[in-house]
mmCIF file of the N, C-alpha and C atoms, coordinates in Angstrom:
data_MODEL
# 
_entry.id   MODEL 
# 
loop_
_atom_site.group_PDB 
_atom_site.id 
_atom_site.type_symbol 
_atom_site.label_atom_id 
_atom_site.label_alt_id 
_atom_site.label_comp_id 
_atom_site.label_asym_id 
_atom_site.label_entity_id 
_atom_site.label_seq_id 
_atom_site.pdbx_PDB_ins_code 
_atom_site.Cartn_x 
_atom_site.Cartn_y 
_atom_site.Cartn_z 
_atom_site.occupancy 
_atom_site.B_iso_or_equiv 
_atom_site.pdbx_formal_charge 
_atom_site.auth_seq_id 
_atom_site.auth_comp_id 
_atom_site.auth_asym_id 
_atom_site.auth_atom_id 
_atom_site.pdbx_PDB_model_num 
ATOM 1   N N  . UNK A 1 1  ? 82.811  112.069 81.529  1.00 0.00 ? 1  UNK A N  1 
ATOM 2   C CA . UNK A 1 1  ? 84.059  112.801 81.465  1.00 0.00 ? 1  UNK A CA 1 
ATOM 3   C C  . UNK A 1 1  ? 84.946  112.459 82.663  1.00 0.00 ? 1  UNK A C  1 
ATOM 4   N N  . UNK A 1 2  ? 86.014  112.024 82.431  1.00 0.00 ? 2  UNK A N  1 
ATOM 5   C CA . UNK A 1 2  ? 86.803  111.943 83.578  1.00 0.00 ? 2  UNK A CA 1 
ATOM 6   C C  . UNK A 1 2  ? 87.566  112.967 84.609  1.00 0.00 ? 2  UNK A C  1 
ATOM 7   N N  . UNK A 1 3  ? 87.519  112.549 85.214  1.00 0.00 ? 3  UNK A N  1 
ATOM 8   C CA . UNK A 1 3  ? 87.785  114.159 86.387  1.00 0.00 ? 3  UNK A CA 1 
ATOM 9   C C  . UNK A 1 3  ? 89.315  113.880 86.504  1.00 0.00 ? 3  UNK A C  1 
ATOM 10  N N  . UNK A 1 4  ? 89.910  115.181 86.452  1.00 0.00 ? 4  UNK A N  1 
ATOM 11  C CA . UNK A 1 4  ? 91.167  115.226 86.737  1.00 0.00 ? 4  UNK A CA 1 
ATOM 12  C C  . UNK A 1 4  ? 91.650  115.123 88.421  1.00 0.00 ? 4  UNK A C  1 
ATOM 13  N N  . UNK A 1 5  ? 92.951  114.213 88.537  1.00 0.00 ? 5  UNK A N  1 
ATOM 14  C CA . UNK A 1 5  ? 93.199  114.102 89.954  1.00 0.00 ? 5  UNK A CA 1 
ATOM 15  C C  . UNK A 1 5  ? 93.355  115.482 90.391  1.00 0.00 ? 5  UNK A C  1 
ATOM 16  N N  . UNK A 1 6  ? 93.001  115.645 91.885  1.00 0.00 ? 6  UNK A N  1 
ATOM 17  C CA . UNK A 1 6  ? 93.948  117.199 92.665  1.00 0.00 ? 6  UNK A CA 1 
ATOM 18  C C  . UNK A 1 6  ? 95.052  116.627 92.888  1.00 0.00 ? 6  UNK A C  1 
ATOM 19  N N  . UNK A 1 7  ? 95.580  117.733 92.625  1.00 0.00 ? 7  UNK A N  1 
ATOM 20  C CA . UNK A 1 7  ? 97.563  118.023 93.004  1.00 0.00 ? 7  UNK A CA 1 
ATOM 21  C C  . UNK A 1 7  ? 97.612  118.368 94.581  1.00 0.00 ? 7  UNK A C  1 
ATOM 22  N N  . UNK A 1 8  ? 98.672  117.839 95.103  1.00 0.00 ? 8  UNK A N  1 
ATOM 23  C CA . UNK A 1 8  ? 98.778  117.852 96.367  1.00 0.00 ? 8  UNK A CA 1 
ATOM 24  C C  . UNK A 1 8  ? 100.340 117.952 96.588  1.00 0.00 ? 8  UNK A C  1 
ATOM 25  N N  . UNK A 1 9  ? 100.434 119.091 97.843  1.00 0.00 ? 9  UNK A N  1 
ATOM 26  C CA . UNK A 1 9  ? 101.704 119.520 97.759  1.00 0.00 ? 9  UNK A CA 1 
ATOM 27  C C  . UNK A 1 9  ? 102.509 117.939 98.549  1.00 0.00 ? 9  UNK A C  1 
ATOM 28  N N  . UNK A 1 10 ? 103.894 117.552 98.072  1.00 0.00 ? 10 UNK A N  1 
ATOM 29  C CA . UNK A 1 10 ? 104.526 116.660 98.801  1.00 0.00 ? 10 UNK A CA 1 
ATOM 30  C C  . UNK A 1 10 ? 106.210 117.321 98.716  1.00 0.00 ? 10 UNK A C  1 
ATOM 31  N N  . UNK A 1 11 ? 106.207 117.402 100.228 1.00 0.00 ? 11 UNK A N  1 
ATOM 32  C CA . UNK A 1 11 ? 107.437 118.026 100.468 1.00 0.00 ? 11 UNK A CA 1 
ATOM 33  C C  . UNK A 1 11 ? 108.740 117.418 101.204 1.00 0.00 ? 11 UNK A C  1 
ATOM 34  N N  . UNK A 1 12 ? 109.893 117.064 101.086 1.00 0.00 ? 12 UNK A N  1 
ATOM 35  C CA . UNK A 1 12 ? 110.680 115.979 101.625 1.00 0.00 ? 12 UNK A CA 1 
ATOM 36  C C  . UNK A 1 12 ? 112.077 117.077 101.392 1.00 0.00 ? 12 UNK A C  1 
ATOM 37  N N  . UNK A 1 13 ? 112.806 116.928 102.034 1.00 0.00 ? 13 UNK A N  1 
ATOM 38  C CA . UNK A 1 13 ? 114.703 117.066 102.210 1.00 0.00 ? 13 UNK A CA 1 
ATOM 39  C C  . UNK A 1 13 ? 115.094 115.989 101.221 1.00 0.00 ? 13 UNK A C  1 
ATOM 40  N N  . UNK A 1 14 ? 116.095 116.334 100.461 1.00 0.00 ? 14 UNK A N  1 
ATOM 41  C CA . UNK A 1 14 ? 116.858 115.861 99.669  1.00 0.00 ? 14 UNK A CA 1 
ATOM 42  C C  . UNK A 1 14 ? 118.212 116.847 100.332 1.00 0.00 ? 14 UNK A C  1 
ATOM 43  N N  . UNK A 1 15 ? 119.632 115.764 99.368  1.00 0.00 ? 15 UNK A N  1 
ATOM 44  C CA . UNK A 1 15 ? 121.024 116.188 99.295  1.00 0.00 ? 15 UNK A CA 1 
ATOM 45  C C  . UNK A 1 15 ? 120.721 117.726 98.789  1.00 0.00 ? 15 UNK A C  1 
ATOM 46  N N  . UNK A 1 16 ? 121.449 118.547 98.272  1.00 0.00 ? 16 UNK A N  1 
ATOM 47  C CA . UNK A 1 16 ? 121.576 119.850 97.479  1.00 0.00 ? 16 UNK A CA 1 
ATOM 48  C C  . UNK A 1 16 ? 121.831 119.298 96.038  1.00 0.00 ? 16 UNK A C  1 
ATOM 49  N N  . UNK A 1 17 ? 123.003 118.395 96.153  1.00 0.00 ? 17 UNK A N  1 
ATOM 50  C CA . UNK A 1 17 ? 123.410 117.632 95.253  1.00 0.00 ? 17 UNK A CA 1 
ATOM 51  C C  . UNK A 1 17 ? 122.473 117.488 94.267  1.00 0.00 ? 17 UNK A C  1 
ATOM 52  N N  . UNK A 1 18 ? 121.518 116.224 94.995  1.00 0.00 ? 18 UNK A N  1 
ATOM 53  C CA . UNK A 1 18 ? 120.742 115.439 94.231  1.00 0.00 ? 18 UNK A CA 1 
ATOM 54  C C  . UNK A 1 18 ? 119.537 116.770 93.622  1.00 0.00 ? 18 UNK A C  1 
ATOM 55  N N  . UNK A 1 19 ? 119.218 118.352 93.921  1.00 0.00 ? 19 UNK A N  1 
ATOM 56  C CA . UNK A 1 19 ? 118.225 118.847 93.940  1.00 0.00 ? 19 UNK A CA 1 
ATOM 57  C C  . UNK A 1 19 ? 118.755 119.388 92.754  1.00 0.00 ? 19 UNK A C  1 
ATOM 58  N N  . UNK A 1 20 ? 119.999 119.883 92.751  1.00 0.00 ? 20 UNK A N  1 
ATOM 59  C CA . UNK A 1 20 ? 120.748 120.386 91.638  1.00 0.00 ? 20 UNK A CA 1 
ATOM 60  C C  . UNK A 1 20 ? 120.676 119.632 90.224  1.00 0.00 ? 20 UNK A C  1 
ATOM 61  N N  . UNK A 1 21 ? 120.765 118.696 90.486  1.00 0.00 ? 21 UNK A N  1 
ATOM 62  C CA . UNK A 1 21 ? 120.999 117.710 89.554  1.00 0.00 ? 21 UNK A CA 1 
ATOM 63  C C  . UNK A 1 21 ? 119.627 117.225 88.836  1.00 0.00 ? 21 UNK A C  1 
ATOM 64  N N  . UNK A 1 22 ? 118.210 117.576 89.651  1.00 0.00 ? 22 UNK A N  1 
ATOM 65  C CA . UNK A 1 22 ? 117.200 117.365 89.029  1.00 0.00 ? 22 UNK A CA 1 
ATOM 66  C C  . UNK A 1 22 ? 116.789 118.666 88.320  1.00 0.00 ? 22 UNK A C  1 
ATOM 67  N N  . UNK A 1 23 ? 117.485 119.780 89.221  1.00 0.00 ? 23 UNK A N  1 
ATOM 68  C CA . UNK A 1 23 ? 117.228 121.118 88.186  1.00 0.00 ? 23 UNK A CA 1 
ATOM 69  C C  . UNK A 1 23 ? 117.699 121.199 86.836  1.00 0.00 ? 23 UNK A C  1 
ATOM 70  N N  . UNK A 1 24 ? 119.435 120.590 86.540  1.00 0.00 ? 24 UNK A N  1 
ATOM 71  C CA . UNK A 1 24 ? 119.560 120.670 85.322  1.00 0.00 ? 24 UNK A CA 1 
ATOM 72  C C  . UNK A 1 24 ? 118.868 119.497 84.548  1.00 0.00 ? 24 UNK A C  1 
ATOM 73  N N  . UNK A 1 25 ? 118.378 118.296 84.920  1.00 0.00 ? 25 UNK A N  1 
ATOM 74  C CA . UNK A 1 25 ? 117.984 117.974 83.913  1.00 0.00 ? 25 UNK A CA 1 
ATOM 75  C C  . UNK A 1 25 ? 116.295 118.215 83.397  1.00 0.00 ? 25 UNK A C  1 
ATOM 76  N N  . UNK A 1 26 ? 115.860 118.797 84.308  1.00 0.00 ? 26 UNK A N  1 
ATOM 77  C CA . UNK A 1 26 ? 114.443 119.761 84.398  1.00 0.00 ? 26 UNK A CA 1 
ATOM 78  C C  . UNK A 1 26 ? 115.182 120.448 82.977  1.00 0.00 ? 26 UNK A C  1 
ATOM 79  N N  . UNK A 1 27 ? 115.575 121.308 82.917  1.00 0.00 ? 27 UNK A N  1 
ATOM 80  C CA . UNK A 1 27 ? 116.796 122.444 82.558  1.00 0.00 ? 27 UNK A CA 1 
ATOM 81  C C  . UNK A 1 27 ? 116.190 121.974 80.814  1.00 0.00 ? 27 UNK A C  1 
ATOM 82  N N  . UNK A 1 28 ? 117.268 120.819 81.173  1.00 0.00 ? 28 UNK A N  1 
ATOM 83  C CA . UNK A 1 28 ? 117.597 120.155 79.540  1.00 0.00 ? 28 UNK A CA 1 
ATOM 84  C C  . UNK A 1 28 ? 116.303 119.545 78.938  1.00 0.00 ? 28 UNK A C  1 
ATOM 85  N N  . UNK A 1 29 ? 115.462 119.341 79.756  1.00 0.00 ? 29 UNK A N  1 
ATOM 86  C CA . UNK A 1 29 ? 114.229 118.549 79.223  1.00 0.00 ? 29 UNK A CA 1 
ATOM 87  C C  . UNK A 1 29 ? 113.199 119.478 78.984  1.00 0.00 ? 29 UNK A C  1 
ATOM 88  N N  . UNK A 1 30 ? 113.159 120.770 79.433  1.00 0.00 ? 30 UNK A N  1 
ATOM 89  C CA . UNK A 1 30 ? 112.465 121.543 79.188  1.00 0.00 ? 30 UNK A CA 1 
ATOM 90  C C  . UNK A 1 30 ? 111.187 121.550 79.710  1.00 0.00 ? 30 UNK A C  1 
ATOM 91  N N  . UNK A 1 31 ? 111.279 120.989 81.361  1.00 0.00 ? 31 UNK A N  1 
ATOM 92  C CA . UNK A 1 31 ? 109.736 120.682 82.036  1.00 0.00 ? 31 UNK A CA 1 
ATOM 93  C C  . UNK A 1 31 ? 110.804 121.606 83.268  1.00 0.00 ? 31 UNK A C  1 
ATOM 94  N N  . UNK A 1 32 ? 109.883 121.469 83.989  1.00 0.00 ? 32 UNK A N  1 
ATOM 95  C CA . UNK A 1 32 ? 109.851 121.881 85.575  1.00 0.00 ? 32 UNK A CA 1 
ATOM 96  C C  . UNK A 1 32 ? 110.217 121.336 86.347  1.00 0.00 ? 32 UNK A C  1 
ATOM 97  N N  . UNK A 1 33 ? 111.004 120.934 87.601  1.00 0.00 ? 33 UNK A N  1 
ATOM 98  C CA . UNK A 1 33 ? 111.099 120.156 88.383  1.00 0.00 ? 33 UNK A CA 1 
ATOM 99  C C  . UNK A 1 33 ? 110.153 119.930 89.187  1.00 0.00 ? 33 UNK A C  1 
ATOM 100 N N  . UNK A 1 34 ? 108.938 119.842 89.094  1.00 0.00 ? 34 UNK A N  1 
ATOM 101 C CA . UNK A 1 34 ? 107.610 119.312 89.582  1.00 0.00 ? 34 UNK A CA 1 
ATOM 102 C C  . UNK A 1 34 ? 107.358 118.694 88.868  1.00 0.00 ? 34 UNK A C  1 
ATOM 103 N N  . UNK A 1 35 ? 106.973 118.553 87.561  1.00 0.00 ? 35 UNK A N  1 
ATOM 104 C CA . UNK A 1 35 ? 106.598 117.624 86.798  1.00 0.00 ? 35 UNK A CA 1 
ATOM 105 C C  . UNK A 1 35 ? 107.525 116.299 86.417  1.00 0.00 ? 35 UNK A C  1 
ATOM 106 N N  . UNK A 1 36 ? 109.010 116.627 86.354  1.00 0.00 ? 36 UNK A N  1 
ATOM 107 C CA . UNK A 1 36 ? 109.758 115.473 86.158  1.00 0.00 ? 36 UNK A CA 1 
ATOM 108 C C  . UNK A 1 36 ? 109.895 114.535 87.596  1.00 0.00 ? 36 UNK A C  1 
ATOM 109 N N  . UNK A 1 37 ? 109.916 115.390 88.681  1.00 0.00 ? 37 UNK A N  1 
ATOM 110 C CA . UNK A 1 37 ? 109.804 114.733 89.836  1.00 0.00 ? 37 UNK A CA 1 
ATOM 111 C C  . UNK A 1 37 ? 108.724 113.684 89.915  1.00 0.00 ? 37 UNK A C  1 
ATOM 112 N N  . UNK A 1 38 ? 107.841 113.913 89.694  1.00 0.00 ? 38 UNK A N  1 
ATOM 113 C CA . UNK A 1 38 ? 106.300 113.312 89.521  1.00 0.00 ? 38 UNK A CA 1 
ATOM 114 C C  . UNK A 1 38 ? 106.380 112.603 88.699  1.00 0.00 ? 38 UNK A C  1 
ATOM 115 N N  . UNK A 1 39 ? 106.938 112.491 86.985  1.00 0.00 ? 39 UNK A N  1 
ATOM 116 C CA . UNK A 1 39 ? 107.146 111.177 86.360  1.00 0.00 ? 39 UNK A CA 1 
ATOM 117 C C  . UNK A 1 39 ? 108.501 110.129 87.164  1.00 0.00 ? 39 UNK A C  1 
ATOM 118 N N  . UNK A 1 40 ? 109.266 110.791 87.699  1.00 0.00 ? 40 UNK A N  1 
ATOM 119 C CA . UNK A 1 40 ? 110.248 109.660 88.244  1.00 0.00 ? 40 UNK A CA 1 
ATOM 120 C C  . UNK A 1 40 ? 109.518 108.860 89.617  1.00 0.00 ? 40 UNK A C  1 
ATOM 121 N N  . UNK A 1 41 ? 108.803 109.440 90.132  1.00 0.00 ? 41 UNK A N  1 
ATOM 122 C CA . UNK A 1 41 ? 108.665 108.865 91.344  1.00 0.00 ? 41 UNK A CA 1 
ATOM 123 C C  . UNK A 1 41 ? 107.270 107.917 90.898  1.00 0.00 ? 41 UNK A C  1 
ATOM 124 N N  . UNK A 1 42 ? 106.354 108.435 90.021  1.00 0.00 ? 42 UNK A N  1 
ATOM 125 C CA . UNK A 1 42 ? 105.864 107.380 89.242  1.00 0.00 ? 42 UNK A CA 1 
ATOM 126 C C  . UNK A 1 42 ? 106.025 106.196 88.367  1.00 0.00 ? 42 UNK A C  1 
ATOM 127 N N  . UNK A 1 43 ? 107.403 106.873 87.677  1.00 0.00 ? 43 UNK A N  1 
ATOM 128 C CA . UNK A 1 43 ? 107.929 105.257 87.102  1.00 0.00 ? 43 UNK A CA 1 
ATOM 129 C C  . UNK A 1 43 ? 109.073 104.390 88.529  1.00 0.00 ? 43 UNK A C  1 
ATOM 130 N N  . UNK A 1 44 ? 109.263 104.777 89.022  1.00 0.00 ? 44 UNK A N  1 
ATOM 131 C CA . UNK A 1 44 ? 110.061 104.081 90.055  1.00 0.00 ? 44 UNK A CA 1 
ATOM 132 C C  . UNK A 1 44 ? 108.780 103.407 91.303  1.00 0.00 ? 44 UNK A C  1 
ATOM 133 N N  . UNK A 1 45 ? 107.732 103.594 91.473  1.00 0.00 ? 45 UNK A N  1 
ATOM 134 C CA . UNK A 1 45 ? 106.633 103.432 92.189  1.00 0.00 ? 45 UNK A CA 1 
ATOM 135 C C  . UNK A 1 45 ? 105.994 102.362 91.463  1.00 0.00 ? 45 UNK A C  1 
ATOM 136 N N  . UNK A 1 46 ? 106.298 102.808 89.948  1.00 0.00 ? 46 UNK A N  1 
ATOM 137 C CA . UNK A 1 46 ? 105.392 101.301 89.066  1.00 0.00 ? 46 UNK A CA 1 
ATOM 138 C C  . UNK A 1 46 ? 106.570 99.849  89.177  1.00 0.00 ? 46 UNK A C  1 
ATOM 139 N N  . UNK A 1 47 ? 107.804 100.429 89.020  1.00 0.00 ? 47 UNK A N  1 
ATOM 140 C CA . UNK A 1 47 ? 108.848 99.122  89.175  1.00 0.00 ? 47 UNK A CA 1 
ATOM 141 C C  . UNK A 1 47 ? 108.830 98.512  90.548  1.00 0.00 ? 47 UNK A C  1 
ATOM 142 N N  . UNK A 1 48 ? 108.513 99.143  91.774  1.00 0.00 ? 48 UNK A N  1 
ATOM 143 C CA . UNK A 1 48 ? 108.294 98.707  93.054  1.00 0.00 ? 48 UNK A CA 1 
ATOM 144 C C  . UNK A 1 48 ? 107.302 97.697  92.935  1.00 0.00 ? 48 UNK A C  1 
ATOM 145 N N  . UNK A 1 49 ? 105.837 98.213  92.583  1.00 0.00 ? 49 UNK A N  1 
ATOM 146 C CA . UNK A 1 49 ? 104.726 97.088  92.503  1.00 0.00 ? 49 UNK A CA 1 
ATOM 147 C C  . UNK A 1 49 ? 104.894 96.072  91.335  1.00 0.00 ? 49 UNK A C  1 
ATOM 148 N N  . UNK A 1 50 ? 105.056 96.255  90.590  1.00 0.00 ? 50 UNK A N  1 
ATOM 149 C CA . UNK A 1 50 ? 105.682 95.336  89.727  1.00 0.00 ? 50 UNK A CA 1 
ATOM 150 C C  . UNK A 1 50 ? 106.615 93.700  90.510  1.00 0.00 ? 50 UNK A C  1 
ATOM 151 N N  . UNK A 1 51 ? 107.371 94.260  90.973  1.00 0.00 ? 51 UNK A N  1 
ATOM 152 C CA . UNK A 1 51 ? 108.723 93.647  91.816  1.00 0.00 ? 51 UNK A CA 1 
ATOM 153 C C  . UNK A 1 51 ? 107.527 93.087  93.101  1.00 0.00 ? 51 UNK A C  1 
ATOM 154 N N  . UNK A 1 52 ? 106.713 93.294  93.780  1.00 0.00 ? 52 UNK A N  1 
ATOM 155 C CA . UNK A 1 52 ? 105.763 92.847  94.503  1.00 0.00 ? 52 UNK A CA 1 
ATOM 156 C C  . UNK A 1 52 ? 105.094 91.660  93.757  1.00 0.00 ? 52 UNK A C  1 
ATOM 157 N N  . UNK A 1 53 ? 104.461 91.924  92.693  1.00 0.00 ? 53 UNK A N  1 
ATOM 158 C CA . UNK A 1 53 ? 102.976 91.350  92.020  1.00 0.00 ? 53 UNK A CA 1 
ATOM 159 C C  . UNK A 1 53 ? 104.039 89.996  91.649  1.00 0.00 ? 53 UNK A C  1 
ATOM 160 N N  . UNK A 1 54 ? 105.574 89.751  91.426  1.00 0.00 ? 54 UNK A N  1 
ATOM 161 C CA . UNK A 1 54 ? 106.297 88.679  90.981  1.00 0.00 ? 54 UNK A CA 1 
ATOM 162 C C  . UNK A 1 54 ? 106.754 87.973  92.441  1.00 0.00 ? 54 UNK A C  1 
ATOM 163 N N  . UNK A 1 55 ? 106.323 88.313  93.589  1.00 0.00 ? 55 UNK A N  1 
ATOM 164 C CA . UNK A 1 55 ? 106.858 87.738  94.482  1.00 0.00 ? 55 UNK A CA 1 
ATOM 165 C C  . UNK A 1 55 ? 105.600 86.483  95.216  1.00 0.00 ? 55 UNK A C  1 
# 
């Protein structure tokens, strides 16, 4: 059975702007802004190594 990862708090300053702006689309998508945070910084983390593995 595979074990689920632990969640670990990660905490950073952002604009207001930019915090706002992940709330509404949290909002519209109907997740949380923890969880969409966590798929963006995962798909933007996979295009980073990606962009590595071609160099």
């Amino acid at each position: 059975m595979p074990q689920e990862e632990k969640t670990v708090v990660l905490q950073t300053d952002v604009r207001e702007s930019l915090r706002t702006r992940l709330k509404l689309q949290a909002v519209r998508l109907g997740t949380t802004m923890s969880l969409l945070t966590e798929e963006i910084l995962d798909e933007g983390l996979k295009k980073l190594e990606q962009q590595e593995v071609r160099k």
